[in-house]
DRENVEXMAR-941746 format. One record per residue: residue in one letter; x, y, z of N, C-alpha, C in turn. Coordinates in steps of 0.05 Angstrom, whole numbers, plus 32768, in hexadecimal, padded with zeros to 4 digits. Example, Ala and Ser with C-alpha at 12.3 -4.5 7.8 and 13.67 -1.06 7.14 Angstrom:
2
+------+------+------+------+------+------+------+------+------+------+
| type |  nc1 |  nc2 |  nc3 | cac1 | cac2 | cac3 |  cc1 |  cc2 |  cc3 |
+------+------+------+------+------+------+------+------+------+------+
|    a | 8108 | 7F8E | 809C | 80F6 | 7FA6 | 809C | 8108 | 7FBE | 809C |
|    s | 8101 | 7FD3 | 808E | 8111 | 7FEB | 808F | 8102 | 8001 | 809D |
+------+------+------+------+------+------+------+------+------+------+
REM end
This chain:
148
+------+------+------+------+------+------+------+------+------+------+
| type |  nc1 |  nc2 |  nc3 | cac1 | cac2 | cac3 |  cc1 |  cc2 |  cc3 |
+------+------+------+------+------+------+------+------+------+------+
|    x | 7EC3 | 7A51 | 7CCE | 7EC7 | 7A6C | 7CD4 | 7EAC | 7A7B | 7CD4 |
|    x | 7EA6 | 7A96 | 7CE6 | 7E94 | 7AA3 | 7CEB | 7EA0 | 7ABD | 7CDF |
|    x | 7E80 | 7ABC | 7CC8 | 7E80 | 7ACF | 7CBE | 7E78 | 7AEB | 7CCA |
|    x | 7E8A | 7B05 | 7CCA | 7E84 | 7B19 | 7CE0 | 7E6C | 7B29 | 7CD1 |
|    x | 7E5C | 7B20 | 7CEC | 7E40 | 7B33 | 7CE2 | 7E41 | 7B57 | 7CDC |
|    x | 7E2D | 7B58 | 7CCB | 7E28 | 7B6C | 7CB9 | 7E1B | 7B85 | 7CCF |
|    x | 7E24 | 7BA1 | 7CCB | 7E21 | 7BB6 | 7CD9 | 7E01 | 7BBF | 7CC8 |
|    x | 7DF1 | 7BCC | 7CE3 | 7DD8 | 7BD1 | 7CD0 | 7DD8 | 7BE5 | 7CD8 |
|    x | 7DE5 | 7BF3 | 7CDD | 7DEE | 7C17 | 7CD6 | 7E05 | 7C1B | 7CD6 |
|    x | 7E08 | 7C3B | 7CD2 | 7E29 | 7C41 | 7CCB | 7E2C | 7C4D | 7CEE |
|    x | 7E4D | 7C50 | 7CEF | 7E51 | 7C61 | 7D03 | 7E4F | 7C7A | 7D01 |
|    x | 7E4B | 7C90 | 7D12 | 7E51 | 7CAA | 7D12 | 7E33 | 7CB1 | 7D17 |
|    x | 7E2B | 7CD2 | 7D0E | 7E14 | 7CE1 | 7D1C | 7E0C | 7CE4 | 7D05 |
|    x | 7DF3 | 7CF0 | 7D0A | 7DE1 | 7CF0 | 7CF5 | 7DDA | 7D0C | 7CF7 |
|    x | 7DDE | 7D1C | 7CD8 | 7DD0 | 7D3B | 7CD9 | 7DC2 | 7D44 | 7CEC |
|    x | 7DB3 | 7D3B | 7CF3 | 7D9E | 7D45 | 7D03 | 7DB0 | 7D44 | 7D26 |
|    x | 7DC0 | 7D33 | 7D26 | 7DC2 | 7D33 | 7D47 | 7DE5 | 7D4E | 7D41 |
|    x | 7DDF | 7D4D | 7D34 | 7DFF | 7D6A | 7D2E | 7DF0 | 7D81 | 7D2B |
|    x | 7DE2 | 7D79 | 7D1B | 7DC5 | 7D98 | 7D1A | 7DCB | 7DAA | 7D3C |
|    x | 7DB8 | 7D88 | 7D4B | 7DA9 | 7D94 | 7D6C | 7DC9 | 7DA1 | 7D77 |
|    x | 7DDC | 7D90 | 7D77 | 7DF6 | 7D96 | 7D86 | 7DFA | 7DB0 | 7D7F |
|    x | 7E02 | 7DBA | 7D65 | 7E0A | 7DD5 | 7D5B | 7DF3 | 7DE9 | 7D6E |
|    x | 7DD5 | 7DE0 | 7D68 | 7DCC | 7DF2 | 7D76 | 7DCF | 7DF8 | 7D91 |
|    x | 7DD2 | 7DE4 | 7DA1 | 7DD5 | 7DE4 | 7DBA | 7DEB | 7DF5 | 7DC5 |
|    x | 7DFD | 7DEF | 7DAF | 7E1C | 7DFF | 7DBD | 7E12 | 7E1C | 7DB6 |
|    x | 7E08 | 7E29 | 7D9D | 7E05 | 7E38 | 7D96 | 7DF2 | 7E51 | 7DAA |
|    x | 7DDE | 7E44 | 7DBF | 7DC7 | 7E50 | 7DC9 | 7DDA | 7E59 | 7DE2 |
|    x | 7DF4 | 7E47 | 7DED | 7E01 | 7E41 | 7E0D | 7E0D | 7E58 | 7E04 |
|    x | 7E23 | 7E55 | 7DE0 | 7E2F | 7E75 | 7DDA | 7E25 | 7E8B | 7DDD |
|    x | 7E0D | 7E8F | 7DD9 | 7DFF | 7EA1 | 7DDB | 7DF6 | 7EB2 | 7DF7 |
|    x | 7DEE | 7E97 | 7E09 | 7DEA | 7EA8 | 7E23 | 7E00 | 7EB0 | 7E2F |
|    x | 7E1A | 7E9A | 7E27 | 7E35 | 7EB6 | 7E33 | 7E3A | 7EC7 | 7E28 |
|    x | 7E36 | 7ED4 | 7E13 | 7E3C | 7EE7 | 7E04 | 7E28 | 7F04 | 7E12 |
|    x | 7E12 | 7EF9 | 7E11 | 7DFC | 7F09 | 7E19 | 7DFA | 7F19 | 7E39 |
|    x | 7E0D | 7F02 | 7E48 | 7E14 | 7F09 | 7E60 | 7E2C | 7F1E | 7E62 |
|    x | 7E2E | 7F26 | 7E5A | 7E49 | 7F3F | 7E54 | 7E69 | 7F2E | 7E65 |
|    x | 7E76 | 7F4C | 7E61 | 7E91 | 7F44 | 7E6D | 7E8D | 7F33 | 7E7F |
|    x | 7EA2 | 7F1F | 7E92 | 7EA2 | 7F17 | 7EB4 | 7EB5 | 7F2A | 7EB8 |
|    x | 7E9D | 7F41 | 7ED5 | 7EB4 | 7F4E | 7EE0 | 7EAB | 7F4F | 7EFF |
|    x | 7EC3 | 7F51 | 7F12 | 7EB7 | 7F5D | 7F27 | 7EBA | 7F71 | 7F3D |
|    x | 7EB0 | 7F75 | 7F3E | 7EB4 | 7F90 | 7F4B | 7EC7 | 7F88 | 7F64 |
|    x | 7EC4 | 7F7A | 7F6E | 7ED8 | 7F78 | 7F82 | 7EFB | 7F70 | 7F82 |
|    x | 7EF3 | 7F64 | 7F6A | 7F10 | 7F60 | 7F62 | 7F15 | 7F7B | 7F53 |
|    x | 7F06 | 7F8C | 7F48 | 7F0F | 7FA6 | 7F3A | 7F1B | 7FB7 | 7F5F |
|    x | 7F0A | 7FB3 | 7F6B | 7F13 | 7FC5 | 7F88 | 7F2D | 7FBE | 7F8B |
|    x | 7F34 | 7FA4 | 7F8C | 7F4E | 7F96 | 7F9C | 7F66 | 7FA0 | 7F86 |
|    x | 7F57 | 7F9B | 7F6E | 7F6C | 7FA0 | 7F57 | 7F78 | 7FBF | 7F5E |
|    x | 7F64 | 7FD1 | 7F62 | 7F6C | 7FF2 | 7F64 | 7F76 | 7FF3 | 7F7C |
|    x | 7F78 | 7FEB | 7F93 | 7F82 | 7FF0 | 7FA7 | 7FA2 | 7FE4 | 7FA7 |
|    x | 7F9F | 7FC4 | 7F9B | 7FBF | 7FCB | 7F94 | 7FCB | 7FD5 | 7F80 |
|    x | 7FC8 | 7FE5 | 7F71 | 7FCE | 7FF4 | 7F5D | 7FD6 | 800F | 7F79 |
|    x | 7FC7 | 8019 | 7F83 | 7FC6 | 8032 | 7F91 | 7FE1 | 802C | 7FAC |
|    x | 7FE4 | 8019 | 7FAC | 7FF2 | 800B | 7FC4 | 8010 | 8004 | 7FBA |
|    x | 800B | 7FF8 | 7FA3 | 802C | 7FF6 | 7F90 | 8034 | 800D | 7F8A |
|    x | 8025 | 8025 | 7F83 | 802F | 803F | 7F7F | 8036 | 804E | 7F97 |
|    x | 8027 | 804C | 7FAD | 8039 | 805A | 7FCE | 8051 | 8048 | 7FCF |
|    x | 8052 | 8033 | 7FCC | 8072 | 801F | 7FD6 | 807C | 802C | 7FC6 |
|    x | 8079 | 802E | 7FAD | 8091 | 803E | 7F92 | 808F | 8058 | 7F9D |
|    x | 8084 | 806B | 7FA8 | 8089 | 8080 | 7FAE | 80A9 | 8083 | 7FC2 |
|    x | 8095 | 8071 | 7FDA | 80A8 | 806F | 7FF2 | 80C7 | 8067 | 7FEB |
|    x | 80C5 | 8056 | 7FD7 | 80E6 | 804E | 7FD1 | 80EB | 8062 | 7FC6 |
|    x | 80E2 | 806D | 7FB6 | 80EB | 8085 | 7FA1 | 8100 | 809C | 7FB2 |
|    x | 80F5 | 8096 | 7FCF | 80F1 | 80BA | 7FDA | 810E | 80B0 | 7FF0 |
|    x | 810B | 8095 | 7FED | 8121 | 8092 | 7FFC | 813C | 8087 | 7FF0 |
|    x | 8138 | 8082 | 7FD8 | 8151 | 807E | 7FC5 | 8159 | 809B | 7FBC |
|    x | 814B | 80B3 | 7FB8 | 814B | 80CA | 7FA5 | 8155 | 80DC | 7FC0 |
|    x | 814C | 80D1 | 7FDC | 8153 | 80E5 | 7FED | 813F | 80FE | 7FE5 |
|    x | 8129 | 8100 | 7FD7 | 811A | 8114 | 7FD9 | 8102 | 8110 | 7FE1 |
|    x | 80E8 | 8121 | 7FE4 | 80CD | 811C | 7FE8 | 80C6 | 810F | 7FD5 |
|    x | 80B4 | 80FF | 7FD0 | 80A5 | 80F1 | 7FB3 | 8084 | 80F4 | 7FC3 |
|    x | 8070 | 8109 | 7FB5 | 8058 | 8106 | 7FB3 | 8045 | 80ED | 7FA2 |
|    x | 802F | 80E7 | 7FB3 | 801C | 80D9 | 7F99 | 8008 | 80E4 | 7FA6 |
|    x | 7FFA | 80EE | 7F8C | 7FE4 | 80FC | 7F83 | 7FCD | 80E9 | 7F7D |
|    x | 7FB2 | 80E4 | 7F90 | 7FA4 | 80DC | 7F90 | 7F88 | 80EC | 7F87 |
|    x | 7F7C | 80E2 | 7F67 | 7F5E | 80FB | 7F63 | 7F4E | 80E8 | 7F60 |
|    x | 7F41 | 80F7 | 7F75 | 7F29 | 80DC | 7F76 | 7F19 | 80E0 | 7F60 |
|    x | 7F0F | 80F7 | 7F52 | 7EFB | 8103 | 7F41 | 7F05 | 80F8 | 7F25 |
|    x | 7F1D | 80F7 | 7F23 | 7F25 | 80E8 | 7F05 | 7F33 | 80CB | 7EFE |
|    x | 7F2A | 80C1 | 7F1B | 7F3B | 80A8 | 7F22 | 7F56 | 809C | 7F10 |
|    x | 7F64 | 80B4 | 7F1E | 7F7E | 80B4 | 7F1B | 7F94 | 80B3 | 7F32 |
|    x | 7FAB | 80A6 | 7F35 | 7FC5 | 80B0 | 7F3B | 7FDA | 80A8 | 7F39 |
|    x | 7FEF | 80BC | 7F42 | 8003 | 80C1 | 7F3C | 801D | 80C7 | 7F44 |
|    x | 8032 | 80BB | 7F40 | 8044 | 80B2 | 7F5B | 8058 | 80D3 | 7F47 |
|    x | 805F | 80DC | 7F5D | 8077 | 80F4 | 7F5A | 806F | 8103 | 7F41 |
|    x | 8088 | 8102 | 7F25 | 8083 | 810A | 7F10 | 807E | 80F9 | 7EF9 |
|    x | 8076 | 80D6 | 7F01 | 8074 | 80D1 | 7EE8 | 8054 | 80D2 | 7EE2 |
|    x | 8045 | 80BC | 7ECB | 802E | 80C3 | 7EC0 | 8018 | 80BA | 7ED2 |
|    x | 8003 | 80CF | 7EDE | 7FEA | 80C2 | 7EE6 | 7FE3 | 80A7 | 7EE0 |
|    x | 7FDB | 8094 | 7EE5 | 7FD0 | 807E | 7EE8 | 7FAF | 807C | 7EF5 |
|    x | 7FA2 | 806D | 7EDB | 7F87 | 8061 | 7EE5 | 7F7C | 8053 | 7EF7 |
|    x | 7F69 | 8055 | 7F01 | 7F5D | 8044 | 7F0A | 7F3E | 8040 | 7F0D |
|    x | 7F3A | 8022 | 7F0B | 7F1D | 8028 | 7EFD | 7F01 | 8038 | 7F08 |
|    x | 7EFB | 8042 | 7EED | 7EE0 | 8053 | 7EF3 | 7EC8 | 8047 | 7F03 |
|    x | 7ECC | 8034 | 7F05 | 7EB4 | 8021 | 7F13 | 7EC4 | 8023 | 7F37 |
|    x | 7ED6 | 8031 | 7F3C | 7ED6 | 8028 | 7F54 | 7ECE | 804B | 7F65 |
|    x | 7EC7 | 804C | 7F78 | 7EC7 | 8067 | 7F88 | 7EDC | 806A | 7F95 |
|    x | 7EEE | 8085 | 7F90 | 7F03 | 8085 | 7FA9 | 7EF9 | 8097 | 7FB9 |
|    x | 7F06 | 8096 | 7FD6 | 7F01 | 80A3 | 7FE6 | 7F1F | 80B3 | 7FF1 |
|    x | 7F2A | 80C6 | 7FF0 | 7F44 | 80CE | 7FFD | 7F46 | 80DD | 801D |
|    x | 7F4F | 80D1 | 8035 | 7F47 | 80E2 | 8044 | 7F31 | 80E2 | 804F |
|    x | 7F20 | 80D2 | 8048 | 7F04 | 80E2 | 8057 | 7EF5 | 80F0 | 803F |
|    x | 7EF7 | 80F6 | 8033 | 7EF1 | 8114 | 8025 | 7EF2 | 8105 | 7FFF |
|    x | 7ED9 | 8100 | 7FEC | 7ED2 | 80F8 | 7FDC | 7ED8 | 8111 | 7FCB |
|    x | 7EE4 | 8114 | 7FB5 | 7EE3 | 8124 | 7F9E | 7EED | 8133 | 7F9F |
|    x | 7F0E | 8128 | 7FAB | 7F27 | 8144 | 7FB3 | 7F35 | 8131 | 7FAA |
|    x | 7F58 | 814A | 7FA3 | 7F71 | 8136 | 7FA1 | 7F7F | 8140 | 7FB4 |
|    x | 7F89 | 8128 | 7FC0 | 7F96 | 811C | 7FDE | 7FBA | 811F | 7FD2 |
|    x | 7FD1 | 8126 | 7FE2 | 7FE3 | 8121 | 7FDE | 7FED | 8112 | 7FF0 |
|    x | 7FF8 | 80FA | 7FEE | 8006 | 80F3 | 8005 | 802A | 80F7 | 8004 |
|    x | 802E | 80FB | 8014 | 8054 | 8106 | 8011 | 8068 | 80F1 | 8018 |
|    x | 807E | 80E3 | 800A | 8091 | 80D8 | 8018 | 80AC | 80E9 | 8025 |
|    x | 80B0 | 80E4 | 8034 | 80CD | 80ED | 8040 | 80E3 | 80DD | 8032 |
|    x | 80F7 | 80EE | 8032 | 8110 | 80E1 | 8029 | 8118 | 80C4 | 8042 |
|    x | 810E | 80C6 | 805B | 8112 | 80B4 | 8075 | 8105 | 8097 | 8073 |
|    x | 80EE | 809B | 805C | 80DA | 8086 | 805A | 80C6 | 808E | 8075 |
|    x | 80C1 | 80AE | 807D | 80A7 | 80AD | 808A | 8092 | 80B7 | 8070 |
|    x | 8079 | 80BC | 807B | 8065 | 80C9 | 8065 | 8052 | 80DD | 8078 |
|    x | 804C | 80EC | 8060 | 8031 | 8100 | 806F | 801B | 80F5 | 807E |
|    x | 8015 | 80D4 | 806E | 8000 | 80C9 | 807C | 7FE7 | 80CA | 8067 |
|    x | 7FD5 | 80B7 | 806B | 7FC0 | 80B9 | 8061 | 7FAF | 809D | 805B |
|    x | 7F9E | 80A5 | 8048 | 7F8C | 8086 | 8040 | 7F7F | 8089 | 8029 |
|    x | 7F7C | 8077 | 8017 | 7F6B | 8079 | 8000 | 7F52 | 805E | 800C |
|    x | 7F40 | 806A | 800D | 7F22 | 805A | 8004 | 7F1B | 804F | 7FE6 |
|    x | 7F16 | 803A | 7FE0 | 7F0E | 8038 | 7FCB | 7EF5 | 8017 | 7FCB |
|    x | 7EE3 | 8020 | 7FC0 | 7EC7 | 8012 | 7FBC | 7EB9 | 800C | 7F9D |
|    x | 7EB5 | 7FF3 | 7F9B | 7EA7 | 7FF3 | 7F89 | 7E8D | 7FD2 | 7F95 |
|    x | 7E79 | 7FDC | 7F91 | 7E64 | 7FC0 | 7F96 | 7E66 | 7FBD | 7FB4 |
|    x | 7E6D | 7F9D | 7FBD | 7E6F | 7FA2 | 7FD8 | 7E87 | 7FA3 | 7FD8 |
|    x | 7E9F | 7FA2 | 7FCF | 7EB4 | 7FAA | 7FD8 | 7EC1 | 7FC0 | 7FDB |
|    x | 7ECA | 7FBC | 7FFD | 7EDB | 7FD6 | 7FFD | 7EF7 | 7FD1 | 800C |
|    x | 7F0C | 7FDE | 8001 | 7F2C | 7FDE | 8001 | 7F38 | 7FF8 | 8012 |
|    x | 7F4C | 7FF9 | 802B | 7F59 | 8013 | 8024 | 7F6E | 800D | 802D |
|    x | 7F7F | 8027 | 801D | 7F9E | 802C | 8018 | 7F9F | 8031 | 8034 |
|    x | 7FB3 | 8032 | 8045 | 7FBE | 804E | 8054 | 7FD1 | 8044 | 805C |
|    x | 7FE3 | 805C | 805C | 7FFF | 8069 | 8062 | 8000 | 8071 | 8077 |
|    x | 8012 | 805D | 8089 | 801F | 806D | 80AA | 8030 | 807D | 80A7 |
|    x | 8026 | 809A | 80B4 | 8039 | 80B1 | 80B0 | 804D | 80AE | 80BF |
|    x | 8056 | 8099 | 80CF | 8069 | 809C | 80E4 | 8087 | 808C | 80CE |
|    x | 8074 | 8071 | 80C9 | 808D | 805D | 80B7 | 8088 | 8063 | 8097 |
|    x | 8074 | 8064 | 8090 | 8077 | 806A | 8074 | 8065 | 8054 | 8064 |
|    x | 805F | 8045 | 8079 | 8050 | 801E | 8072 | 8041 | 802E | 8064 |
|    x | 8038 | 801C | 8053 | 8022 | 8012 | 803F | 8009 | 7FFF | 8044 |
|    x | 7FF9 | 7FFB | 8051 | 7FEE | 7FE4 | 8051 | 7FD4 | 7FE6 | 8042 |
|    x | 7FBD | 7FC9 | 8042 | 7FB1 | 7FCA | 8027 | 7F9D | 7FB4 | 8039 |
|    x | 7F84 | 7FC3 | 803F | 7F6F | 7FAA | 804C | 7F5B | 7FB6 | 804B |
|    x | 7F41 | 7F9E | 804E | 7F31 | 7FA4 | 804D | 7F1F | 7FBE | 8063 |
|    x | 7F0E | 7FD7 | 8059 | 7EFF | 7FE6 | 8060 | 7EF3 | 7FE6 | 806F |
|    x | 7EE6 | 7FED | 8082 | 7ED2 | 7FEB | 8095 | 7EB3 | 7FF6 | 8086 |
+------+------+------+------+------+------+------+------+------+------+
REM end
């Protein structure tokens, strides 16, 4: 029988190579940390435009289940709006709206009880992206594409 030869070291790592590793992870933690949030502006645009776009469809149903007008209140200056009477809603400070044509006004757009609307468009920009709302005053549509 053969005798099983003898190990001339142990298994596993040695202080020093757990040392380098810790540091290594430690310097990679660091440069993501140092890199702030991941955000982007363009997905913040797309994000606010359907936010702005889910609130005209809720208008438009509103106005045609309630049989009354339902306004949403678009301020570009406090980047806010707001469908009929419930609470203003945000949207982010990082993006520019535009209402109309016309920067640093609040825009109303109107539903009919019929599902027509007053009409209109929200602009909104942040970085290179840009999004806009608008509302056919004839049907009441919603649609949601990209800006020129």
């Amino acid at each position: 029988m053969i005798a099983p030869s003898k190990r001339r070291g142990k298994a596993g790592f040695t202080l020093i190579e757990m040392l380098v590793v810790l540091v290594i992870l430690g310097l990679a933690l660091g440069i993501v940390l140092l890199r702030g949030p991941l955000r982007s502006a363009t997905l913040d645009v797309r994000t606010a435009a359907a936010q702005v776009a889910q609130g005209m469809r809720l208008a438009r149903a509103r106005a045609i289940q309630t049989d009354r007008l339902v306004a949403v209140a678009v301020d570009a200056n406090a980047h806010l709006f707001q469908v009929g009477g419930s609470p203003p809603q945000a949207l982010p400070n990082t993006v520019a709206i535009t209402v109309d044509g016309g920067a640093g006004e609040t825009e109303r757009i109107v539903f009919e009880p019929d599902g027509s609307a007053s009409g209109g468009r929200v602009d909104l920009a942040s970085g290179g992206g840009r999004m806009r709302v608008a509302v056919d005053w004839l049907t009441g549509r919603v649609s949601v594409a990209d800006a020129p």
